[in-house]
Each structure stands twice: as C-alpha cells, then as structure tokens.
C-alpha positions as CSV (number, residue, x, y, z in Angstrom):
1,X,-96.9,-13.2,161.2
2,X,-99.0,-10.0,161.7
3,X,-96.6,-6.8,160.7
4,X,-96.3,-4.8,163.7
5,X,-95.4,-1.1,162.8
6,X,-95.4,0.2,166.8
7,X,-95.5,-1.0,170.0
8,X,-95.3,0.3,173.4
9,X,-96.5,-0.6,177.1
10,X,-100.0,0.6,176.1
11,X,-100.8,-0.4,172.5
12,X,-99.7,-1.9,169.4
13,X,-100.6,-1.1,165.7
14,X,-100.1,-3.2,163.2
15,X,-100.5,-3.5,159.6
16,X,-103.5,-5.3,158.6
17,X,-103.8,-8.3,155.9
18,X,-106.6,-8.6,153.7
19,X,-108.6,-11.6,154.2
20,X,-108.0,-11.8,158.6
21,X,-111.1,-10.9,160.1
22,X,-110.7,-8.8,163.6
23,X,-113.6,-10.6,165.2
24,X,-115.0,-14.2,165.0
25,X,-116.4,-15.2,161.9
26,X,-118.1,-18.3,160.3
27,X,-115.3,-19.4,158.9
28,X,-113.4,-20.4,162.1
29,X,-110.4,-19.0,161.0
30,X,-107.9,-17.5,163.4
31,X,-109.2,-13.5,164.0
32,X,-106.1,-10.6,164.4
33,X,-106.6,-11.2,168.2
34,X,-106.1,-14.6,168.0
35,X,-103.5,-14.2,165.8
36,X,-101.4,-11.6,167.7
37,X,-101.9,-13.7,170.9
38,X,-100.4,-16.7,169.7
39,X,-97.4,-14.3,168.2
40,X,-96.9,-12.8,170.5
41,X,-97.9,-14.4,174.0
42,X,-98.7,-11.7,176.4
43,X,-99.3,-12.0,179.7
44,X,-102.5,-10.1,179.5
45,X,-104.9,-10.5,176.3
46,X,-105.0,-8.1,173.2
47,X,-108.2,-5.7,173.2
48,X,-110.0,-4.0,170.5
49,X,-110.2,-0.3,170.1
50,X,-111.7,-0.1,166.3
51,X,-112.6,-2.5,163.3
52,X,-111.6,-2.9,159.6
53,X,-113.6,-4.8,157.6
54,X,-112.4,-8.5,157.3
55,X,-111.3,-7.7,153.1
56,X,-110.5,-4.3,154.6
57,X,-106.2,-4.2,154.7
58,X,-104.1,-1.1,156.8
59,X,-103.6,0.5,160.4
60,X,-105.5,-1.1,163.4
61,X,-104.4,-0.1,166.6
62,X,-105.0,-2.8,169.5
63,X,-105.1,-2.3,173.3
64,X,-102.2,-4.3,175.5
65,X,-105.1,-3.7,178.6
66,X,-108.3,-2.6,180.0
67,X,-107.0,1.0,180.8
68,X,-105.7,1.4,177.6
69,X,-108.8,0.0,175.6
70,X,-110.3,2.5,177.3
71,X,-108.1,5.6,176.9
72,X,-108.2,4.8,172.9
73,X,-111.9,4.0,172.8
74,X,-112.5,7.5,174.4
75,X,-110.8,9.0,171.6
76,X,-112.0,7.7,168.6
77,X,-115.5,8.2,170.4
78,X,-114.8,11.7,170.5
79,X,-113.2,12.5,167.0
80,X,-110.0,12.7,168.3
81,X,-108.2,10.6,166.1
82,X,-107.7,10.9,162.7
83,X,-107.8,8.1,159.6
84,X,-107.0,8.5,155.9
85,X,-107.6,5.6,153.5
86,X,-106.7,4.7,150.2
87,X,-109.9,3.6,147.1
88,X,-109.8,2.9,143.9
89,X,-113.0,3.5,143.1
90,X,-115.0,3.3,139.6
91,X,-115.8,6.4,138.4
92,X,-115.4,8.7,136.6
93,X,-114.3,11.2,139.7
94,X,-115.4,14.7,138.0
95,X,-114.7,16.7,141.4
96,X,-111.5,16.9,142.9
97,X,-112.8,16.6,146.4
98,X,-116.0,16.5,148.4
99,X,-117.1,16.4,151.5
100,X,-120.4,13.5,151.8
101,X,-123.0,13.5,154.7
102,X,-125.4,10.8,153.8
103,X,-126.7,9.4,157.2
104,X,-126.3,5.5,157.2
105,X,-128.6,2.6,158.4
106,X,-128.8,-0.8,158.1
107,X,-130.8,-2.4,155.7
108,X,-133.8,-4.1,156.0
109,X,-132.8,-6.1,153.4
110,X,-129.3,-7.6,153.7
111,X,-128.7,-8.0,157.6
112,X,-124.9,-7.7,156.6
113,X,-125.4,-4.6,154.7
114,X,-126.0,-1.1,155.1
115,X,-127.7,1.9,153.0
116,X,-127.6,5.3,153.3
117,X,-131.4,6.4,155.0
118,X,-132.4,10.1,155.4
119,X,-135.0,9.7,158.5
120,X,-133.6,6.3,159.6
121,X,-130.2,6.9,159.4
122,X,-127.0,7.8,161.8
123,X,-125.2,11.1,160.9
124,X,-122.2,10.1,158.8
125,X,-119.6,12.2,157.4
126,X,-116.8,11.5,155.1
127,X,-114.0,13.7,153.3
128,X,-112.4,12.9,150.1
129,X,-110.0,14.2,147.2
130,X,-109.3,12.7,144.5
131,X,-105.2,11.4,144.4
132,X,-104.9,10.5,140.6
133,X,-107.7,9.9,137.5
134,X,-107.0,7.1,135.1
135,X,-109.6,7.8,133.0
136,X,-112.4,6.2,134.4
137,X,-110.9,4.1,137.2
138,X,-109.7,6.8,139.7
139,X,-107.5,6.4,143.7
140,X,-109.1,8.3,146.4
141,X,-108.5,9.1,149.5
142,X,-111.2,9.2,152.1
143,X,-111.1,10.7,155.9
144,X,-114.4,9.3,158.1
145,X,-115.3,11.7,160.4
146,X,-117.4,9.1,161.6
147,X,-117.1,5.8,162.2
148,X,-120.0,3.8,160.8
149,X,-120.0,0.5,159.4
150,X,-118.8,0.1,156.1
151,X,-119.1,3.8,156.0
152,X,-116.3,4.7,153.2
153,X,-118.1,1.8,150.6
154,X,-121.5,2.8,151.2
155,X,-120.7,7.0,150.9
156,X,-118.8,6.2,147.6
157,X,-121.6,4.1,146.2
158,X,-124.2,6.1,147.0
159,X,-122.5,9.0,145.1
160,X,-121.5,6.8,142.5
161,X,-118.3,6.0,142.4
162,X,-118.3,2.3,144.0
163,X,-114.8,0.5,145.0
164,X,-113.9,-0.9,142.1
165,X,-114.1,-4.0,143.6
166,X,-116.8,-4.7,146.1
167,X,-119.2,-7.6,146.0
168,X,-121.7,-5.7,148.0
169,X,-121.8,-2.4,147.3
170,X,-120.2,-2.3,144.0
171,X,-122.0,-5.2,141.9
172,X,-118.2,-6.2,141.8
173,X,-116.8,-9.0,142.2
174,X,-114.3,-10.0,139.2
175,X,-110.6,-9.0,139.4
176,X,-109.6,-5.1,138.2
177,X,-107.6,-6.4,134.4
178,X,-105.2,-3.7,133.0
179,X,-106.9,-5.0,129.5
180,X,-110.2,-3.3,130.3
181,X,-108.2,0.3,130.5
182,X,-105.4,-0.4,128.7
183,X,-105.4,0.3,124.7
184,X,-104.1,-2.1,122.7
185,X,-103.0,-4.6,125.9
186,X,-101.6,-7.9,124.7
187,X,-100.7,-10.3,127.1
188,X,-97.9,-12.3,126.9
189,X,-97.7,-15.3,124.8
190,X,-99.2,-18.3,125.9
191,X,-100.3,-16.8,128.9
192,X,-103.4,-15.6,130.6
193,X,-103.6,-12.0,132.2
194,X,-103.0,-11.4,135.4
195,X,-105.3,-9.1,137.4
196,X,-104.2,-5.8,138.7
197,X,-106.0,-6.7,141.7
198,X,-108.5,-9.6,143.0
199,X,-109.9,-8.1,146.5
200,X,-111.8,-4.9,147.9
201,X,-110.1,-2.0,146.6
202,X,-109.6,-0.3,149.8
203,X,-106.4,0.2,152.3
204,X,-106.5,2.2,155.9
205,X,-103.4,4.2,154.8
206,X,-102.9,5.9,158.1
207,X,-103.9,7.0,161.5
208,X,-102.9,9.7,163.9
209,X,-103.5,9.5,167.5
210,X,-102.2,11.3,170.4
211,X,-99.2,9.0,172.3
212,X,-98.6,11.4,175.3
213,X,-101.3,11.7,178.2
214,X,-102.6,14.7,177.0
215,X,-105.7,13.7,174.9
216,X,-104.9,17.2,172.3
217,X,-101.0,17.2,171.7
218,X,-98.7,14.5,170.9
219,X,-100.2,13.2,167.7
220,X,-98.2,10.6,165.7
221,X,-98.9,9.4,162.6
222,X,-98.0,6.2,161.5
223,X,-98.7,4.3,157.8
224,X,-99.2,1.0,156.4
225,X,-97.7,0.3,153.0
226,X,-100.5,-1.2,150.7
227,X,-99.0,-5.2,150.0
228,X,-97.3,-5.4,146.6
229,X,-100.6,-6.1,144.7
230,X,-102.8,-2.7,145.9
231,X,-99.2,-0.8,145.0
232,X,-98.7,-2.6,141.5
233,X,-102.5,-1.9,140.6
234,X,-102.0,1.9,141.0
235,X,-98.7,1.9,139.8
236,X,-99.7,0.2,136.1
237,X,-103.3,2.4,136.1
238,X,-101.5,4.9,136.2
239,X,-98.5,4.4,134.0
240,X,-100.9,3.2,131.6
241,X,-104.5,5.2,131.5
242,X,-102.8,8.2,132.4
243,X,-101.1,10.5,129.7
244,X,-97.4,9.8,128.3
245,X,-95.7,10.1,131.7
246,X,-96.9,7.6,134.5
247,X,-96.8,9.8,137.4
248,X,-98.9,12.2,135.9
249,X,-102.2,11.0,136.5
250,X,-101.1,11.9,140.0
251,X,-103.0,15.5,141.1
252,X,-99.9,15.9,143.2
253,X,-97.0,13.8,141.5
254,X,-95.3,13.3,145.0
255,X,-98.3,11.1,146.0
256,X,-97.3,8.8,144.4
257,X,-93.8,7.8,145.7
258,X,-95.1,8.7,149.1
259,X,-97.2,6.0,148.8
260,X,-95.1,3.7,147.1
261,X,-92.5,4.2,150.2
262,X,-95.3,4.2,153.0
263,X,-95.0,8.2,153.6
264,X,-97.8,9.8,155.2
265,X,-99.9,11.8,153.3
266,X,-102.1,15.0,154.1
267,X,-105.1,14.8,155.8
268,X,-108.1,16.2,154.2
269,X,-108.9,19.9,155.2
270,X,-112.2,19.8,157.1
C-alpha cells in the first residue's frame, strides 16, 4: 500500500516509493494513480498536480478532482509552493551553499535526457546548502525554484557534484559500499558487503502548500521519512567518514535527528 501522510476532501499526499512510476511506463507496471485507485476506490479518479521521477522517492501531492487539480496546478505554476529534497551527491562539496541558474533543454542526444543549454535552454533555478560532508561523499539539500525535468540531477552534474548514484547523469550505476569511504572496513566473515544504498540518491523531503482558500497564507508543511535504506546510508557516512563523533559531519547536528524522525527542515533562504 501507498503511505498516505494527508488527506482531505481536496487532495492527498502521499509518501512516494522508489521504483513506482507516476505515469505509464514501458514496463506495464501499476503507476501511483493506478495504485492509489485500486487502494483506495474513489468515486471520482486521482489527478496529477506534479511529477517525481519514477527512482525519484518523497512528497507527491495528488488531486481528489478537476477543481482541485486545478487550484494546485495554479500554484506550483506560479511559485507558490515550496519543495526541499534530500542528495547525496559525489563531491567534494567545497561551498556551503549556492544558488545554480543553468537554463535546461533537452538533449538532442538522449530523447530521455536533458542538458543544461545557454541559448536553447528554459530558465532554471535551484538553491542548495550543504547538510553534512563525509569527506568526499556529501547530503544536500536542494530547493527548485523551478520545476524542470530532472532539474535537481542535471544542476548538480553540471556543477559537478552528480548524485552519487545516477545512471544518467552521474556515470553511476553501482551501489554506494561503506568500504569505498570507510578505512580499514572489514566485512563480516563469510559474508559479502552490503551496499549503503542501491538506487538514485535522491528523496523529495518536503513540501509546503497553502491548505486554506487563500492562495498566500495557510502554508503547511508536511515530510516524508526517507525508507530505512536512504536513512541507514547517511547515518553510517556519517558515523564513519566524518570525525570521532557521528553527528558531526552534520553543519547543523540537529539535522540529523530531524531527519531521522521525519522533521521538517528549513527551507533555503532565497
């Protein structure tokens, strides 16, 4: 079952899985709609308001009907809703924040891909500070302004610091081993190493949207946990690249519980 973190007569938002796809794919597997109509039977079908990428986990917020599809897709079209996400990126992060306005295009190329193209390209605009350095390996959190496709991976890449795990814009594709970061790692006898973590490295943490009728007061802001594997992989970084005490990678040491509980975090000054 999809984890539902809010629901009222007007939308839902739920708590994403790696690996479901919010539209048709090739594969024929069951997309979130399908999914949350089967769950949950309404009497009118789920809408779409925004996308996550199919390896893409977190907050997606769905329309119960037309009007509210409509309300929602207003707002995001007009910057009025706000979305924080969680990357472990490559590295090494030497800033401790940026802000990256790289205008983004599709490429010629790789129909399924996009590049970042100064004449050809939309305007894009992402913020970012760095949440803890593990020594090369680093969490991030980004806040699109914008909202173009694959928009977080291809900013990151471009400025080199790639996901850590992405098969298109990273050059990725192998699991994240605590062995390659860890000194002096031995696994345990007569066993292989687990990874740290085996998909795209990136989590939509949180969103804040306005509930009431009023399109500029109201805001809530609600969180999806990162599944146990995205929370052990920056738990183990960091109480094993980082100096003597595992929190202190951490820029802020409080980030980390808050995001080992789900607590929202604070969104990027623009």
């Amino acid at each position: 079952m999809l984890p539902i973190l809010f629901e009222d007569t007007n939308i839902l938002i739920l708590n994403k899985p790696t690996g479901v796809s919010v539209t048709a794919d090739r594969t024929g597997e069951a997309d979130v709609l399908q999914l949350l109509n089967a769950q949950l039977g309404p009497a009118e079908p789920f809408r779409l308001v925004h996308r996550l990428d199919k390896e893409t986990s977190g907050v997606l917020l769905i329309a119960k009907h037309r009007d509210a599809q409509s309300r929602y897709s207003r707002l995001f079209a007009k910057r009025l809703v706000n979305k924080l996400y969680l990357a472990i990126v490559k590295g090494p992060v030497i800033k401790a924040c940026g802000s990256i306005k790289d205008p983004i295009a599709r490429s010629q190329r790789n129909p399924r891909a996009m590049h970042v193209h100064p004449r050809l390209g939309k305007p894009a605009h992402t913020l970012w500070r760095r949440l803890a350095d593990f020594g090369g390996p680093a969490l991030v959190a980004a806040q699109p302004i914008t909202g173009r496709t694959h928009q977080i991976r291809v900013h990151f890449s471009h400025r080199g610091m790639p996901l850590a795990i992405d098969p298109i814009y990273g050059h990725q594709t192998t699991p994240l081993m605590l062995s390659a970061f860890k000194k002096d790692y031995r696994p345990k006898s007569g066993r292989e190493e687990p990874p740290l973590i085996e998909r795209l490295t990136l989590h939509a943490y949180q969103l804040a949207i306005p509930i009431g009728a009023d399109e500029h007061a109201g805001y809530q802001t609600f969180v999806a946990r990162p599944d146990k594997n995205f929370l052990s992989a920056i738990k183990l970084l960091a109480k094993h690249t980082g100096p003597s005490i595992h929190i202190s990678a951490f820029e802020e040491p409080e980030d980390l519980e808050r995001i080992m509980n789900g607590e929202p975090l604070a969104f990027i000054e623009t």
